[in-house]
C-alpha positions in Angstrom: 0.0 0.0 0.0 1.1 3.4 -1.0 0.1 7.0 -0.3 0.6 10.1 -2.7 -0.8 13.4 -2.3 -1.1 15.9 -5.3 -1.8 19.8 -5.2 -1.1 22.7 -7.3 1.8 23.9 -5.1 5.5 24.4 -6.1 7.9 21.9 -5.1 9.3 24.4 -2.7 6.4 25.0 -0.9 5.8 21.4 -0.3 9.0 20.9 1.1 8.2 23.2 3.6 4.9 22.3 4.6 6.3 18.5 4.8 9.1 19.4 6.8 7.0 21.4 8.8 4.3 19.0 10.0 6.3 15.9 10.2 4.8 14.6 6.6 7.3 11.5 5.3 4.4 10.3 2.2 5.6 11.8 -1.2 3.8 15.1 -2.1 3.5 15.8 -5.7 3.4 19.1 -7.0 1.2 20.2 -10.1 2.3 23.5 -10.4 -0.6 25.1 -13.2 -3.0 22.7 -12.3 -2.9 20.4 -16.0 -2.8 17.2 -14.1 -5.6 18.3 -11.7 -7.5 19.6 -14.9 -6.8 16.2 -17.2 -8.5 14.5 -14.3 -11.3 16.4 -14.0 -10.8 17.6 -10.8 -10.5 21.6 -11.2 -13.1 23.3 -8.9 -14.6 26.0 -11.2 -16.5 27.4 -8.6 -13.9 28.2 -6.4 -14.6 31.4 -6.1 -17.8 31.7 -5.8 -17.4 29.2 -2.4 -14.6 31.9 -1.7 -17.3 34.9 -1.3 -20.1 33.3 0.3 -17.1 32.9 3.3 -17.1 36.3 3.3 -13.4 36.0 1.3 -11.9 38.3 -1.3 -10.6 35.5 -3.5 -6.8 35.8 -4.5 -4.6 34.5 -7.1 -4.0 31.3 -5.1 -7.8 30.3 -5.3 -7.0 29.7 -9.1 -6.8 26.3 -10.0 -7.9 25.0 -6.6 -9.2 20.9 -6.9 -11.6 19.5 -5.3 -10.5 17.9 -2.7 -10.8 14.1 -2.3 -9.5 11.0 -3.0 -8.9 8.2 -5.0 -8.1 5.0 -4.6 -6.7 2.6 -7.1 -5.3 -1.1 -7.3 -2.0 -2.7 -8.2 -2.6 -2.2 -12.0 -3.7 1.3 -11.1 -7.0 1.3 -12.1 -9.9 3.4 -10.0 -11.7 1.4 -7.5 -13.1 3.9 -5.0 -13.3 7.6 -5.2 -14.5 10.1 -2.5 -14.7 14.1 -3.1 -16.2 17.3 -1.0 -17.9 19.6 -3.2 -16.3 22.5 -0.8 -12.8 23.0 -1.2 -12.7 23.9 2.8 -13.8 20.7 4.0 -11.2 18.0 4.6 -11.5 14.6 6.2 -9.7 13.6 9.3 -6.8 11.7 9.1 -8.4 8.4 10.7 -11.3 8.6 8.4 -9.2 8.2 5.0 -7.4 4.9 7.5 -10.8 3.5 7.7 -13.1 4.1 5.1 -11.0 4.2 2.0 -7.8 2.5 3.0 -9.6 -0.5 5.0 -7.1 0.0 7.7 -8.6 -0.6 11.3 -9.7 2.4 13.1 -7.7 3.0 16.7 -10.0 2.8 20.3 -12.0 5.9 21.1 -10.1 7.8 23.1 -13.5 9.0 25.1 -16.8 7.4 24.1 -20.8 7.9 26.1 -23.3 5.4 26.7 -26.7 5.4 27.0 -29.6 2.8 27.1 -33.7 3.0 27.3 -36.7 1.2 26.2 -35.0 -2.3 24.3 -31.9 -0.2 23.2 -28.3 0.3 24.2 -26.2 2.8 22.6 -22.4 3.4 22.4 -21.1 6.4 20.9 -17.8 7.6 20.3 -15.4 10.5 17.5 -13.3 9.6 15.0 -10.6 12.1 16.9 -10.6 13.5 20.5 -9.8 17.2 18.6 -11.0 19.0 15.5 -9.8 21.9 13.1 -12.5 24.2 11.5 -13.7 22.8 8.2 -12.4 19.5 9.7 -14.5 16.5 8.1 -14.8 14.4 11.2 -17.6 11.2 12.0 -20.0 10.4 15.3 -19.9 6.6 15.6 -22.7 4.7 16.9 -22.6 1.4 18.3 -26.4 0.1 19.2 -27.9 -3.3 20.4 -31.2 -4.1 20.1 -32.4 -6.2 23.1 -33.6 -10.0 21.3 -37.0 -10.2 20.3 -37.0 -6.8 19.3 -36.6 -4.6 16.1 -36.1 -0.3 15.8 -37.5 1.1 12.9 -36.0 2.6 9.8 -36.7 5.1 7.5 -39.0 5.1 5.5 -41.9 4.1 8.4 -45.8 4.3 7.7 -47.4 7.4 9.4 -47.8 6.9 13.8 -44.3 4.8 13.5 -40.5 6.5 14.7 -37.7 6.0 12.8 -34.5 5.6 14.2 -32.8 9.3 13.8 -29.1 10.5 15.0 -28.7 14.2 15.4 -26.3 16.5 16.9 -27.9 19.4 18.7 -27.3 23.1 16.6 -24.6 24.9 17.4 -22.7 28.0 15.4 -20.5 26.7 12.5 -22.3 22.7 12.7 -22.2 21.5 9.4 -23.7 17.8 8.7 -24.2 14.9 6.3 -27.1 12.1 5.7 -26.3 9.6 8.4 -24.0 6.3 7.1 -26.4 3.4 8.1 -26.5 -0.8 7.2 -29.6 -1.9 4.9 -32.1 -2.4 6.9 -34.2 -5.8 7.1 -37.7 -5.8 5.6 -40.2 -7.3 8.4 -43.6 -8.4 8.4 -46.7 -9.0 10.8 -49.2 -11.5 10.7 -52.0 -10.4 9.3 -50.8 -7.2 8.1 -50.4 -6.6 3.9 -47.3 -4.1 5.2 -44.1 -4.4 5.5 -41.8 -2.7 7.7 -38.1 -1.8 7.2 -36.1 -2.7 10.5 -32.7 -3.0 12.1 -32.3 -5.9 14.6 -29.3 -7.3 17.1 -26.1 -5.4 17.1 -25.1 -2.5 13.8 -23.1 0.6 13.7 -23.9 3.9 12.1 -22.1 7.0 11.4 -23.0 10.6 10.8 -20.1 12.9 9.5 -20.2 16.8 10.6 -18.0 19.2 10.5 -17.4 22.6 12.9 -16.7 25.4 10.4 -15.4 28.2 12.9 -12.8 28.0 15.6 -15.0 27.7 18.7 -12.4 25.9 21.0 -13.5 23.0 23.5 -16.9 21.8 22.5 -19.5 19.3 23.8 -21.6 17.5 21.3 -25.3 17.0 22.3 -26.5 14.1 20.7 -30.2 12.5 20.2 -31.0 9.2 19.2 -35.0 8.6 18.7 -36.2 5.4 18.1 -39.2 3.2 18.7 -38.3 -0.3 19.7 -41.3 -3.1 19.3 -41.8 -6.6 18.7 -44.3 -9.1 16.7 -47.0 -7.7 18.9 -46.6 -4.5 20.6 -44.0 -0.9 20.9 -42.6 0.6 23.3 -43.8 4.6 23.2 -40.8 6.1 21.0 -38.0 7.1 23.0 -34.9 9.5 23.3 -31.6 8.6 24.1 -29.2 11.6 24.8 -25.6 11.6 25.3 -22.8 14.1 25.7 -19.0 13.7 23.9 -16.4 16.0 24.3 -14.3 17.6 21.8 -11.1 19.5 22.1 -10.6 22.7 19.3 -7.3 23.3 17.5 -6.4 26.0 15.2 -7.2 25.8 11.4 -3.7 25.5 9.3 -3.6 28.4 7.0 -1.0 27.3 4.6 
């Protein structure tokens, strides 16, 4: 396994930032962007995401990429490919280990736990720290009690679906939650069927905090109605608390 990184800095100035922060994986420099361009990867509206950040853009917003990854085999052919669409956002360094180069992802270093109605919750970051724009993941490990199933979306109207949400706050930013396939199930002598998760799953719900805000806690909700073959529990609310340490943004 290899890693390469390319941007359209000079070789100079990647020597520097490498040396800088301790970076020992080559760094290729595409100085005029043509390789970034050939592949497609030039972010034309560069600009435009520079303004509404309340930027001036400069002459080193010009032949920004987007920025993402790819990832290809031993013939070097594409197998996976992950971009943002905003040239701020970047993922965190144990993300790229885990989803895109299958390499196990370390213990939490703080995790919360929670547990209600025929559910048990585990939750934990991807990092105990995050830089602004910083594309980092909530993990959640639940266990449904045997017997039982939670709902998933989509659920027929007077049914909860299971939801994972992290309270507001300035600067939140948040994608669709990452979640298995849920099971189809069915009741006797109902023509409907239900989509459900059952026994242990994980799921995963990236965000991001887009200013410098420091030490932060993350107030998260999990909702969820938890029944069997013949009755519910009332739909229920777990809450749990994670902190999260603030460093600075690298401006370079």
């Amino acid at each position: 396994m290899a890693l390469f990184a390319i941007s359209y800095d000079p070789v100079a100035v990647l020597q520097g930032f490498a040396a800088r922060w301790g970076i020992t994986y080559p760094l290729l420099s595409d100085e005029g962007s043509r390789t970034i361009r050939a592949l497609g990867l030039l972010n034309e509206h560069a600009e435009e995401q520079v303004r509404f950040y309340g930027v001036a853009p400069r002459d080193e917003h010009q032949g920004i990429p987007y920025s993402g990854l790819f990832l290809l085999d031993a013939d070097g052919t594409v197998v996976d490919k992950q971009f943002e669409q905003s040239y701020r956002h970047r993922p965190v360094t144990t993300l790229v280990l885990d989803e895109v180069l299958g390499v196990a992802e370390p213990a939490p270093a703080a995790s919360a736990r929670a547990e209600a109605s025929g559910l048990q919750v585990v939750a934990w970051l991807d990092a105990p720290a995050y830089r602004p724009y910083q594309k980092l993941r909530l993990h959640l490990a639940l266990h449904v009690e045997p017997g039982l199933h939670v709902y998933a979306s989509p659920t027929p109207e007077g049914f909860t679906p299971l939801t994972v949400e992290i309270a507001p706050r300035a600067g939140l930013s948040v994608w669709p939650l990452v979640a298995p396939t849920p099971q189809p199930f069915g009741v006797a002598g109902l023509e409907e069927t239900f989509l459900v998760y059952e026994g242990m799953f994980r799921v995963s719900l990236p965000f991001s905090i887009d200013v410098a805000a420091g030490a932060v806690t993350l107030d998260v909700r999990v909702r969820y109605q938890a029944c069997s073959a013949t009755e519910c529990y009332p739909p229920a609310t777990l809450a749990l608390t994670l902190p999260l340490a603030g460093e600075d943004l690298i401006r370079e």
